[in-house]
C-alpha positions as CSV (number, residue, x, y, z in Angstrom):
1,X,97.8,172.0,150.6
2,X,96.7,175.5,150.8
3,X,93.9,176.8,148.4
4,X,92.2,179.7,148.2
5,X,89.0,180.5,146.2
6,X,90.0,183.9,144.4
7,X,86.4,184.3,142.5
8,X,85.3,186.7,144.2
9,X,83.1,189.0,142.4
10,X,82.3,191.7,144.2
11,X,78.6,193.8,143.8
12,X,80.3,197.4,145.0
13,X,77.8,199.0,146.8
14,X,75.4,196.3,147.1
15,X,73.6,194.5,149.8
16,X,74.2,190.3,149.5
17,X,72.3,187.7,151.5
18,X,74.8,185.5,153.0
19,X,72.5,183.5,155.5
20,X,69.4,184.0,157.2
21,X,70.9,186.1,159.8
22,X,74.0,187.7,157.2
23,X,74.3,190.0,155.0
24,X,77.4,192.0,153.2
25,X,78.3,195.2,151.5
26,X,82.2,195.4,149.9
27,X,83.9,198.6,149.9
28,X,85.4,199.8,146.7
29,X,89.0,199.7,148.5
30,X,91.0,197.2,146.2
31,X,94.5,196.5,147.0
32,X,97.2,193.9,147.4
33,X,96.3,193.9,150.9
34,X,92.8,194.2,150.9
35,X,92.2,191.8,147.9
36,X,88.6,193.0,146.2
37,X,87.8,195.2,148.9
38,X,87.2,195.4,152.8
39,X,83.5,193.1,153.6
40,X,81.2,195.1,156.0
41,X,79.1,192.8,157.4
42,X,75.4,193.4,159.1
43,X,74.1,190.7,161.2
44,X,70.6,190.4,162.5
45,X,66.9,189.5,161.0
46,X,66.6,191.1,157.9
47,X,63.0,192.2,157.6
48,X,62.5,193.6,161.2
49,X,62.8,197.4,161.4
50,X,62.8,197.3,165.1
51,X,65.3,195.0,165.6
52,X,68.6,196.1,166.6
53,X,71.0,195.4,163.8
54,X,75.1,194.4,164.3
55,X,77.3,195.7,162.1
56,X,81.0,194.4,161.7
57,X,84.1,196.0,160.3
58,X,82.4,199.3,159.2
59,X,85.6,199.5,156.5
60,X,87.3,202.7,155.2
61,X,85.6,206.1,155.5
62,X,85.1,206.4,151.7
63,X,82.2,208.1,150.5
64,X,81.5,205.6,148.7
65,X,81.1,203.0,150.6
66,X,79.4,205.2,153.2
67,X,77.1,206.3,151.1
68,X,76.3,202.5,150.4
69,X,76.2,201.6,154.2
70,X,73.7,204.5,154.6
71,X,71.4,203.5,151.8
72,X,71.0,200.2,152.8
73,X,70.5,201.2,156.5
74,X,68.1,203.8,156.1
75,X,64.9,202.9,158.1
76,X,66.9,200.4,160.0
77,X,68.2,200.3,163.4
78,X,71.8,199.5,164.2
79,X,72.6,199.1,167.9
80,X,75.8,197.6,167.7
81,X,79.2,198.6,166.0
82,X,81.9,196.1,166.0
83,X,85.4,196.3,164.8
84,X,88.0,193.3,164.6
85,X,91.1,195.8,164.9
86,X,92.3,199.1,163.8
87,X,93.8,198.6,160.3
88,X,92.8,201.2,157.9
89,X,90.7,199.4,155.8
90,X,88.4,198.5,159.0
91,X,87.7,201.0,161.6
92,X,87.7,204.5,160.4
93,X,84.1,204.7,159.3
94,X,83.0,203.3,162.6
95,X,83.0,206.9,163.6
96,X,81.0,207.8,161.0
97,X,78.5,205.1,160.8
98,X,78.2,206.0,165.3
99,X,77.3,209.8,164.2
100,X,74.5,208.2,161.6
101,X,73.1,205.4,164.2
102,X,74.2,206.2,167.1
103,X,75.2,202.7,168.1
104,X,78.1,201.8,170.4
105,X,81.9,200.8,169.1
106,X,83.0,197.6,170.4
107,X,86.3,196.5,170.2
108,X,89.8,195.2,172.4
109,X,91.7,197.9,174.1
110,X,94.2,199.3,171.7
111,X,96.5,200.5,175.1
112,X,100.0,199.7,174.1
113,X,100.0,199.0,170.8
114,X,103.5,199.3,169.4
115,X,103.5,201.0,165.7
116,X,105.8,201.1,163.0
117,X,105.4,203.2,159.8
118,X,106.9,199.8,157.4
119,X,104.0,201.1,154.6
120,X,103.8,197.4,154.0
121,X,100.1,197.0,154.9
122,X,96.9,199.0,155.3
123,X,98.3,201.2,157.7
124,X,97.0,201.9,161.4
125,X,94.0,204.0,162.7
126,X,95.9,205.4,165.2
127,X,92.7,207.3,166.5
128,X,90.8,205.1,167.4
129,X,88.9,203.8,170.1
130,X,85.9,201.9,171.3
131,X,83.3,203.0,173.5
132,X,83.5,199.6,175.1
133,X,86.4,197.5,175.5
134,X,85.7,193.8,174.8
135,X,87.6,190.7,176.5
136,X,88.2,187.3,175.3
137,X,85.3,185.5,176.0
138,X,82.9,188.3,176.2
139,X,79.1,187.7,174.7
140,X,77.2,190.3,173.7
141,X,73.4,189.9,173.0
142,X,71.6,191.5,170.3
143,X,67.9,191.2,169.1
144,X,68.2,187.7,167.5
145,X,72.1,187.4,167.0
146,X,74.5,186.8,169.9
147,X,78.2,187.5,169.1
148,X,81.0,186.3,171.5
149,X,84.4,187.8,171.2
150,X,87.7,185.7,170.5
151,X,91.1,186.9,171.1
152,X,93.1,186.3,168.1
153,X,96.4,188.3,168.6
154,X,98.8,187.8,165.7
155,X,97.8,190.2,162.8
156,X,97.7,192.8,165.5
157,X,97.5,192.5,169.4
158,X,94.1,193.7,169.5
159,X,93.0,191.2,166.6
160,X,89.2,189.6,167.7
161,X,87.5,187.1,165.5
162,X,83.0,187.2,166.7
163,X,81.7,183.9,167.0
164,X,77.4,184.1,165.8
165,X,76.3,181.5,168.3
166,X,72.6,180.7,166.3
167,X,74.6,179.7,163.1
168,X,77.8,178.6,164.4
169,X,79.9,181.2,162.0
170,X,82.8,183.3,163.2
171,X,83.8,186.8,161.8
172,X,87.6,185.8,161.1
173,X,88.4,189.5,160.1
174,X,92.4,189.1,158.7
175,X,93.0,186.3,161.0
176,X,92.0,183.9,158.5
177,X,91.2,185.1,154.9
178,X,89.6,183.9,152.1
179,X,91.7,184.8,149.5
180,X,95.5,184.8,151.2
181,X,97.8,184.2,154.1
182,X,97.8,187.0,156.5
183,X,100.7,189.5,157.2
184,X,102.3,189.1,160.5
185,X,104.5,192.5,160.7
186,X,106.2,193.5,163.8
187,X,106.2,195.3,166.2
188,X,102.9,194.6,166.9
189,X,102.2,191.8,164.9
190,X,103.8,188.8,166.3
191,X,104.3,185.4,164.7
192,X,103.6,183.2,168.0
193,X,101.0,185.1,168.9
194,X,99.1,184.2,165.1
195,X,100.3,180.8,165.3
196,X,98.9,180.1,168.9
197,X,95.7,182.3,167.8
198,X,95.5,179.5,164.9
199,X,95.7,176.7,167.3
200,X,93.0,178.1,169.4
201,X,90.3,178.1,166.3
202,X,90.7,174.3,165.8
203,X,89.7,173.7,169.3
204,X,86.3,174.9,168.5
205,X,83.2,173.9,166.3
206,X,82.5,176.9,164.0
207,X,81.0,176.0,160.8
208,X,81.6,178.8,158.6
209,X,83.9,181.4,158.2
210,X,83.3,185.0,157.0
211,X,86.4,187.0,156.5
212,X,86.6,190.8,156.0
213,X,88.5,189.6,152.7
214,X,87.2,187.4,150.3
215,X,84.8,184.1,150.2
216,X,83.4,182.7,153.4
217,X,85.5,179.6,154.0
218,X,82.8,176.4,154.6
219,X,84.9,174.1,155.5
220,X,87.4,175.9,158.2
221,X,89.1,173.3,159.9
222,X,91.2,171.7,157.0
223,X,91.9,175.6,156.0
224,X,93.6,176.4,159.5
225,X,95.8,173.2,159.3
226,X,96.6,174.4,155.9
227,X,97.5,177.9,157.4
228,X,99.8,176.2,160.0
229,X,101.2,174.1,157.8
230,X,101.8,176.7,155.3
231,X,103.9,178.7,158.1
232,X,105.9,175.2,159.0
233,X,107.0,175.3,155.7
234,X,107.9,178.7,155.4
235,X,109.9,178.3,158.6
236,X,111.7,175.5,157.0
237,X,112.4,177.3,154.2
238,X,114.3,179.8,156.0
239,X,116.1,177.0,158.2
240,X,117.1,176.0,154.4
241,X,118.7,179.1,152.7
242,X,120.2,180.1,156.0
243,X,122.3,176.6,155.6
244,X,123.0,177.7,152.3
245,X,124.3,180.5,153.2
246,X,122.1,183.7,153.1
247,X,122.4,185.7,156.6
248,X,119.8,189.2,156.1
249,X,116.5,189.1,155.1
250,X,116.8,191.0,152.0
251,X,118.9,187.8,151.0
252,X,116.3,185.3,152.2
253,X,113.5,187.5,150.4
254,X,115.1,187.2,146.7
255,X,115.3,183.7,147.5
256,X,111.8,182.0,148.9
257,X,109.9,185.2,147.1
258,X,111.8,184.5,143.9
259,X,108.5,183.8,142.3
260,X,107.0,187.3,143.7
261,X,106.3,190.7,142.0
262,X,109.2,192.7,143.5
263,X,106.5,195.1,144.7
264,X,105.0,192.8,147.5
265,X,108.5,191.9,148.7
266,X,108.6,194.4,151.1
267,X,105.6,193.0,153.0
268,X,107.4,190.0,152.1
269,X,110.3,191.0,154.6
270,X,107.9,191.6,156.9
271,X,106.5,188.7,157.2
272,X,109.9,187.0,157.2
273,X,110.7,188.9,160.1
274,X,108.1,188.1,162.2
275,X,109.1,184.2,161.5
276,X,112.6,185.3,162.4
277,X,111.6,186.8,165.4
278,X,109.3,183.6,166.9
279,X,112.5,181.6,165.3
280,X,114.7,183.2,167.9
281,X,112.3,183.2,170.7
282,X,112.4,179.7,170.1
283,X,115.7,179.4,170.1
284,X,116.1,177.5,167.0
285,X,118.0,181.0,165.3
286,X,120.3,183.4,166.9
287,X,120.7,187.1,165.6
288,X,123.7,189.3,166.0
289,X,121.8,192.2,167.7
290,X,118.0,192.3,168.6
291,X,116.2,190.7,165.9
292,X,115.7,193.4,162.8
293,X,115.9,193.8,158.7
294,X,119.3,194.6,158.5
295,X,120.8,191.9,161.0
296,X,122.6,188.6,160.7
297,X,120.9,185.4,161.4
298,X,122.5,182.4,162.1
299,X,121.7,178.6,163.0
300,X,122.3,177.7,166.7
């Protein structure tokens, strides 16, 4: 079964110890997408001014939570910036934090990403790019850290989740979070691409967690069968009011998000979509038209 641990109490502003090589600062950013706030993370030792320090997810360009990146970084050196993907709450104070350090952006190429202006999420930062472009697979060395990139399309194409070699933690930025399922909203969000991107994290022997939202999960492979299991039964779900006769989305939302504030069922239809979409793929659904909100699904 699928639990999350929602207390969460974030210190705004403040610097917290995570692990020896770990620390975080929360932006004040709360939302029903973002949860408490967007998690900026700094990785390297903590009490060496001269080594080069990584820092993950720089978050929103709020003065706010700049100001509180620049406190606790002053006298420090970063040498490293490195951004999961280009939601709103993640990237746009990369740019920012690169005119105060002068570090590097690191990221996956954003070419070709498809955008859609739903309003059902964060929102892209359709500006931006990194100085260097980052492939699956790719390690990059730092002074005591080493952080390998991991292709995690789903969320969005250019999703990566970092991999800390020395304490077997990965960076899950929305891939996996600690506090809720992830949206999956087309066009660039695709639902096979998140489930196979789920599949490819229980292959591999990371400890910890540490997502951009919420509690680092400890014991991550139980939570990512949950996750898939979670989506399984949503799928089935949809298989089930479509029997019973419910053809649009909008139809299939008052049903399985009966329980749901009416505000999140937009995001809802979203993510019902994206399931739609895989379904069809998959050819266990057939749409009249190309798959969208408005069409008729049916069973094959």
């Amino acid at each position: 079964m699928l639990k999350f641990d929602k207390n969460f109490s974030p210190e705004y502003g403040e610097c917290v110890a995570l692990s020896p090589l770990v620390r975080r600062i929360v932006a004040q950013n709360p939302s029903p997408f973002t949860f408490h706030g967007t998690g900026t993370y700094i990785v390297g030792p903590e009490n060496d001014s001269s080594a080069g320090l990584a820092v993950i997810d720089p978050g929103p360009a709020m003065p706010s939570h700049l100001h509180a990146l620049e406190k606790y970084l002053d006298g420090k050196k970063v040498s490293h910036i490195f951004v999961t993907h280009n939601h709103m709450d993640h990237s746009p104070a990369s740019h920012s934090l690169q005119q105060l350090t002068g570090a590097k952006i690191l990221a996956f190429p954003v070419d070709g990403q498809t955008y859609s202006d739903n309003h059902t999420e964060e929102g892209l930062d359709k500006d931006f790019r990194p100085d260097e472009e980052l492939a699956d697979g790719e390690v990059v060395h730092g002074d005591g850290w080493t952080l390998e990139a991991v292709h995690t399309p789903g969320h969005l194409s250019n999703h990566l989740c970092f991999a800390l070699h020395e304490e077997k933690a990965l960076f899950s930025g929305d891939h996996v979070m600690g506090w809720s399922t992830s949206v999956v909203s087309p066009p660039d969000g695709h639902m096979g691409d998140y489930l196979q991107s789920l599949d490819q994290l229980l292959v591999r022997e990371d400890k910890i967690y540490y997502p951009t939202h919420g509690n680092p999960i400890t014991d991550p492979e139980p939570f990512v069968e949950a996750l898939l299991e979670h989506r399984r039964q949503r799928e089935e779900q949809i298989i089930q009011v479509i029997r019973s006769g419910a053809q649009t989305i909008p139809d299939m939302v008052d049903i399985i998000y009966a329980d749901v504030p009416s505000y999140l069922h937009p995001a809802a239809a979203r993510s019902v979509l994206a399931h739609l979409i895989h379904m069809v793929e998959t050819k266990r659904l057939k749409c009249e038209g190309d798959p969208g909100v408005h069409n008729i699904y049916k069973m094959i």
